[in-house]
C-alpha positions, 0 to 999 in steps of 0.5 A, a space after each residue: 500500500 506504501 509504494 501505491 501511495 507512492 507511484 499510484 497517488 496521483 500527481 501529488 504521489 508522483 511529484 513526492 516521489 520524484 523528489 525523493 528520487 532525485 534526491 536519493 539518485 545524487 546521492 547514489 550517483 556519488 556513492 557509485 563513483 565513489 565505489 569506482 574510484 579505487 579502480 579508476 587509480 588502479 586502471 590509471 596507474 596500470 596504463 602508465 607502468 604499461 607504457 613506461 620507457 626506462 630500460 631499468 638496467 646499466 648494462 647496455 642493450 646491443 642493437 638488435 631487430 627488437 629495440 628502438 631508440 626513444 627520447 623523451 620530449 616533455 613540454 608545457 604550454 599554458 601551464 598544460 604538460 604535455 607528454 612528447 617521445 621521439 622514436 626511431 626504431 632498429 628493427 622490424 620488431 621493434 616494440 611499438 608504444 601502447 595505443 600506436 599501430 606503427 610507428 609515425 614516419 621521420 618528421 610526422 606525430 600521432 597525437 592524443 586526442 586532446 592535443 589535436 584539438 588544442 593544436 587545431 584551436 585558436 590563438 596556439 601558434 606558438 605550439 604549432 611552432 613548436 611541434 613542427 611534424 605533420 599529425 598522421 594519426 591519433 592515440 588509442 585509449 590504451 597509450 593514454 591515463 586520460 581522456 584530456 591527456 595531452 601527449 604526442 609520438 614523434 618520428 626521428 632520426 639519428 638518435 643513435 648518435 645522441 644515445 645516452 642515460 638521460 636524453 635517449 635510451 634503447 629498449 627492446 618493451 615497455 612496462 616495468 618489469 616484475 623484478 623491479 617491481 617494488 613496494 613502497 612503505 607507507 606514511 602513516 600520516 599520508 594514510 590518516 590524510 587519506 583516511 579522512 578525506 573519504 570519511 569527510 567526502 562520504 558522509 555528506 552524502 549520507 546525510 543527503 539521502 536521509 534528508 531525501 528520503 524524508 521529503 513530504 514529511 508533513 503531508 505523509 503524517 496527515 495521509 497516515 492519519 487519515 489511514 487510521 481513520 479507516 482502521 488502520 493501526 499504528 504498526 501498520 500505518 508505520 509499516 505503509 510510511 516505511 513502504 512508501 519510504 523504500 518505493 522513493 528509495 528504489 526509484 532513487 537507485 535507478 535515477 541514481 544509476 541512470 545520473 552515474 551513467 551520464 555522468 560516466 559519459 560526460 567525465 570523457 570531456 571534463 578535466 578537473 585539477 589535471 585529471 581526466 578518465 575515460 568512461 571504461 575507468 568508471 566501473 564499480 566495485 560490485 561488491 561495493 555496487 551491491 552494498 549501495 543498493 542494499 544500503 540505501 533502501 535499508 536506510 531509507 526505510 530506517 530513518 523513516 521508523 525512525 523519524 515516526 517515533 517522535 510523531 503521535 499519529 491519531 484518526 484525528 490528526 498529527 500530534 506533531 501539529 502542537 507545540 513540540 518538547 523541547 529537545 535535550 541536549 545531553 544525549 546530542 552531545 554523546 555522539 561527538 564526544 564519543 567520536 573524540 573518545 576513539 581518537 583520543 588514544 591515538 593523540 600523539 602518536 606521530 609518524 613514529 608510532 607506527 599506522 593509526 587505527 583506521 577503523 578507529 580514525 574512520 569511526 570517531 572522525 564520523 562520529 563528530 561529523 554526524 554529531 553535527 546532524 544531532 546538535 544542528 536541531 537544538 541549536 535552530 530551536 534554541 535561538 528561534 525560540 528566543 527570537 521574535 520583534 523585527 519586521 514583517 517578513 522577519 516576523 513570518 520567518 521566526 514564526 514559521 522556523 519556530 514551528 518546524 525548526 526540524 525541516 529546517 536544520 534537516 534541509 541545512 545539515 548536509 551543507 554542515 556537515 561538510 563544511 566542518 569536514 572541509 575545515 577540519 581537513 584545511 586544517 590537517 593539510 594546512 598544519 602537515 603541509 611543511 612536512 612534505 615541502 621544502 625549499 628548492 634552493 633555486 635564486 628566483 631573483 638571479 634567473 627563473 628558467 633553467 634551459 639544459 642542453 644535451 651533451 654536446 650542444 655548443 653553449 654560446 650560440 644557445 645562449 646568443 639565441 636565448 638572449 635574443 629570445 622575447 621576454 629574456 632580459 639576461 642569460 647565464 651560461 655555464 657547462 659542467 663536467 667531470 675531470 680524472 687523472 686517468 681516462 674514465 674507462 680506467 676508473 681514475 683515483 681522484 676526480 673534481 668538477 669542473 665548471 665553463 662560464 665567462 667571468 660574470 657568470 663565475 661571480 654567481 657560484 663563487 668569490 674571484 679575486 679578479 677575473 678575465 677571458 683565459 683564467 682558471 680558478 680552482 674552488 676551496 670552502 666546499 662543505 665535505 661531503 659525498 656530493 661536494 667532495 672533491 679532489 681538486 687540490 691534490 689534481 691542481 699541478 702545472 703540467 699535468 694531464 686530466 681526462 673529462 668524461 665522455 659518456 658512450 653507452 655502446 661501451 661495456 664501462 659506459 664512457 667513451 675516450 676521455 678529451 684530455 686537458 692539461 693543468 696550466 701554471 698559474 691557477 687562482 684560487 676562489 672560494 664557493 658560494 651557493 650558485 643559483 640552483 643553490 648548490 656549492 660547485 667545487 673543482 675547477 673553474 674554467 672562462 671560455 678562453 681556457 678551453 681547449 679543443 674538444 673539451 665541448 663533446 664532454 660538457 654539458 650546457 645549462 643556461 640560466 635565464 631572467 624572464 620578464 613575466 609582463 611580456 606575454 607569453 614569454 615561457 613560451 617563446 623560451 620554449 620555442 627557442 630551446 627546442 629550436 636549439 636541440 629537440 632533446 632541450 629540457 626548459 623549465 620554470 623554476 619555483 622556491 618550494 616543491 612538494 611531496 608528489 603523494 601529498 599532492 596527489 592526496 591534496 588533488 584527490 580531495 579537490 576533485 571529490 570535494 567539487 563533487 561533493 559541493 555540486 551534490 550540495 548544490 541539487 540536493 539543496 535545491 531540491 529541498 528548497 523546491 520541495 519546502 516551497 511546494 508544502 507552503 504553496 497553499 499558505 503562500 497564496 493564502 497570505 498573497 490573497 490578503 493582500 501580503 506583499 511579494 517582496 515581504 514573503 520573498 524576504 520571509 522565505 530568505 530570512 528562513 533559509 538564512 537564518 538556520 545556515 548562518 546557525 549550521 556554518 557557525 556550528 560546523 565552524 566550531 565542530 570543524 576546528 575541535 576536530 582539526 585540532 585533534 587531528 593534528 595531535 594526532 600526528 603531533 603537529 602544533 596546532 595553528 589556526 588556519 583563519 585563511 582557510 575558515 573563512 574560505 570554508 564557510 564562505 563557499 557554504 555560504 555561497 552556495 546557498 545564496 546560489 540556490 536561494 536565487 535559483 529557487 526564487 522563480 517558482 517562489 513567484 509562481 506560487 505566490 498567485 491566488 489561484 493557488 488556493 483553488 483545489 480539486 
């Protein structure tokens, strides 16, 4: 009788029912993406090992009819990265990359779907420029991690000679191998971080469906009473309420199955914080799967007998209609304290200590998140109450959060509970943030842009093209290498750096007593240690012959024959200073004019350059010019601090869920709100019919809206800082408050209200008519 009430009531029933599935289907939609997000990491993880190009080994691999030669590429453009690899393959059997057919011939690209479109678009010459092959074909789904990934395969030639560790390497497949497949140790601080956001990201979504499932509350209750009337009694009439209850439910799984599949579909063309999927990674768990088609109906009927307990239907009416008991406030105050009670023994415990529980970390954290939904109550009817004289549309507003405080603090409680969440994780991200970041050491104020070139490369006509570059306004240009007493092949005793720069770039990494073309400086005042050790005193002797490394992989030692410089009379001493990469260089220091032949084939060439960031994109043009000097060219931006790439994964994860969670917000108090509105629709136009003002109902319903926020942001405010606090002794980090992030917190809470409340006002208006009242 419940789910004919429900899908056989009328337009009423179906209007109910229908808010109660959208309600439910966000929510379920979000619970099944959540369910298919350990496969999505897993799916993206397993597409990257698969087209890993690293031969994992020192030994060098001989030239066969199976191996290929590939250089990696990388570029930016627009603060995008984007993935670039030259090939050149050796054989007929040589293994193609993921997601290629065959290999693109010598000056033509396959690119992934994502950079055709950026390169085919407008206002991208610069990268057209930049990547000057002819597109003959476009990644498969197998050779990308996703969908809005932007990559490219190149062909090429002569790679061969530029064969080296870093630039280009032979392999004979891609992937890593089981060998090398090793397990990580885990952080425990990096586990509670990750632990907390699912809790904070899911619980939400759990107070959404409860309040969903709980639309119509009050015609429902005058429908039950009515069922007494004609005999019904009370287990029955609560067994119907838990039947209507479960029909809203199960449509609500299939409108939620129905929303994950078009979302499925349109997370194709979404990039959110620089992650993409393809619609194949969306596939849930089915266990999982299973456990939310279980869950939700059981909740829904749950919450609803639950709800019955507090409310006396009679034949004659809803006991509820009077004045209500006040609520008690001890038993509210239980449920967070018993959650702070769970996490309390792991106060201290640090990264020293071992993993935190996680079933006690999952348990308190949504103890105190769902205690909010408990004390949000108490606090709307205890401040209401004590409200009263204002204007009118003040007035109609208490009166009416002074009759059904309840629906109130229900419609607010999901925005609450996830703004404390999203406080209480600022907070923990905000307080262990030093803990995985450090400072880079690199001189912004010198130089922001460091170009390297390949071994080999001429460094004067690179810089020359550089400093003629748009938007670089000085370049440093310095080369560095190795020197031996003995040719490298024949592993030297003693070896020292040695550094190629003119005289105002030597200035930059160490003190000179005086400096002119020709000179050669040998560095003392370097802090002993492995990476800074250095042999130069005992190799500074007038006449003597040193080696510089010449890297050969086709070598069984890996070097090929050193160029041999001899040590001239006269060396000047210098001291060391940090340089602008914020190292100590020691060894030698050479101007150009001591160079002598063949030393280039040994050194390798980095630039340092000033950009002017007002010129417009200058990065860009910076690019370019390196990539015009040498394909195999790496420029990069630099930057003071650099972060832990797992907790920017983690931080990244959470942004990306929390987007999710705040559009959830957004519906599901949308549908709320549309569903309040009905309810009153005959006392609106009742109040309008006696001549009420628009404008004045319009504030009333505002101030209605307005009032049980501000309370629930102010409790979630309060919750949210306890339960930081907590958390950062947990991993004994001092707590600071993170004023910066509260108000960012609750300021979104707020704004997403205030977009809702405007989106609500044009059915507001509708039903602010007097035909309203007329009824059938």
């Amino acid at each position: 009788m419940g789910v004919r009430f429900a899908l056989a009531g009328g337009r009423e029933g179906w209007i109910r029912a229908t808010l109660t599935g959208i309600g439910v289907g966000l929510g379920v939609a979000l619970l099944l993406l959540c369910a298919a997000l350990p496969g999505v990491l897993s799916e993206r993880d397993r597409r990257e090992e698969a087209r890993l190009d690293w031969p994992f080994s020192w030994e060098v691999m001989p030239k066969a009819d199976d191996t290929l030669i590939i250089a990696r590429t990388d570029t930016e453009f627009r603060n995008e990265h984007i993935r670039g690899r030259l090939t050149e393959p050796e054989g007929p059997k040589a293994p193609v990359p993921p997601g290629l057919s065959e290999f693109p011939a010598v000056g033509e690209m396959v690119v992934s779907p994502a950079l055709k479109d950026l390169i085919a678009s407008d206002g991208t010459g610069l990268l057209r420029e930049r990547l000057p092959y002819d597109i003959v074909g476009t990644i498969g789904e197998p050779g990308l991690v996703g969908s809005q990934e932007l990559a490219y395969y190149a062909g090429a030639e002569g790679l061969t000679d530029r064969f080296d560790d870093s630039k280009a390497v032979r392999l004979d497949g891609f992937g890593t191998p089981d060998e090398y497949v090793s397990e990580e140790e885990t952080d425990p601080v990096i586990m509670l971080l990750v632990l907390v956001v699912f809790v904070v990201l899911l619980t939400p979504v759990a107070v959404f469906i409860a309040t969903a499932v709980r639309f119509g509350g009050e015609r429902r209750d005058r429908r039950l009473a009515a069922l007494r009337l004609v005999g019904s009694d009370a287990a029955a009439t609560r067994r119907i309420a838990g039947g209507e209850a479960l029909a809203g439910s199960l449509l609500g799984l299939v409108l939620g199955a129905g929303f994950f599949l078009i979302g499925r579909q349109v997370a194709a063309s979404v990039e959110v914080f620089g992650v993409s999927v393809f619609p194949s990674y969306l596939n849930p768990s089915p266990l999982l799967a299973l456990a939310v088609a279980v869950a939700v109906p059981a909740a829904a009927v749950l919450v609803t007998l639950l709800a019955l307990r507090g409310v006396v239907i009679e034949p004659l009416g809803v006991v509820r209609a009077a004045r209500p008991p006040r609520r008690r406030l001890w038993w509210r105050l239980l449920l967070p304290l018993a959650g702070i009670a769970m996490l309390y023994p792991m106060i201290g415990q640090g990264r020293e200590n071992g993993d935190f529980n996680e079933y006690l970390v999952a348990g308190g954290v949504l103890l105190v998140l769902i205690g909010i939904t408990a004390l949000l109550p108490w606090v709307v009817e205890t401040v209401v109450s004590r409200l009263g004289r204002g204007s009118l549309s003040w007035q109609l507003a208490v009166r009416r959060l002074q009759l059904s405080s309840g629906s109130a603090a229900r419609m607010v409680n999901g925005v609450a509970v996830a703004v404390a969440g999203a406080i209480a994780l600022q907070m923990l991200f905000t307080g262990v943030e030093g803990d995985y970041t450090e400072e880079t050491g690199f001189d912004v104020s010198l130089a922001q842009v460091q170009v390297s070139l390949p071994t080999g490369q001429e460094l004067a006509p690179a810089a020359e093209k550089l400093a003629a570059t748009k938007g670089v306004s000085k370049v440093y240009a310095v080369s560095h290498g190795y020197l031996g007493n003995k040719p490298w092949r024949q592993e030297p005793e003693s070896s020292a750096p040695l550094t190629v720069a003119d005289c105002a770039t030597l200035r930059t990494v160490a003190k000179l007593p005086s400096c002119r073309d020709g000179d050669v400086f040998m560095v003392s005042g370097v802090e002993h240690d492995t990476e800074t050790d250095t042999d130069a005193p005992e190799l500074n002797k007038p006449g003597q012959d040193l080696y510089l490394t010449v890297t050969d992989r086709s070598d069984p030692s890996g070097y090929g024959e050193g160029v041999r410089w001899t040590v001239p009379a006269g060396v000047k001493q210098a001291r060391s200073i940090p340089d602008p990469v914020g190292e100590e260089r020691g060894g030698f220091l050479l101007t150009p004019g001591a160079v002598t032949a063949g030393m280039t084939d040994g050194l390798s060439g980095e630039l340092y350059l000033k950009v002017d960031d007002s010129v417009p994109y200058a990065m860009e043009h910076v690019r370019n010019t390196a990539v015009a000097i040498d394909p195999l060219t790496d420029a990069f931006r630099w930057s003071s601090i650099e972060r832990s790439d797992t907790y920017e994964s983690i931080r990244t994860g959470l942004f990306v869920g929390a987007s999710c969670v705040l559009a959830l917000i957004g519906a599901s108090l949308l549908v709320s709100q549309l569903e309040q509105l009905r309810e009153r629709r005959k006392l609106l136009s009742a109040l309008v019919a006696f001549g009420t003002r628009r404008r004045t109902l319009s504030l009333s319903v505002l101030w209605q809206t307005a009032l049980p926020i501000g309370l629930g942001l102010l409790l979630a405010s309060v919750v949210g800082v306890a339960l930081g606090a907590v958390l950062l002794r947990m991993t004994s980090t001092p707590v600071r408050m993170d004023w910066t992030g509260l108000l960012q917190m609750t300021g979104f809470g707020a704004g997403v209200v205030v977009v809702v409340t405007l989106l609500s006002l044009p059915p507001l208006l509708r039903m602010m008519r007097p035909d309203g009242l007329r009824t059938e």
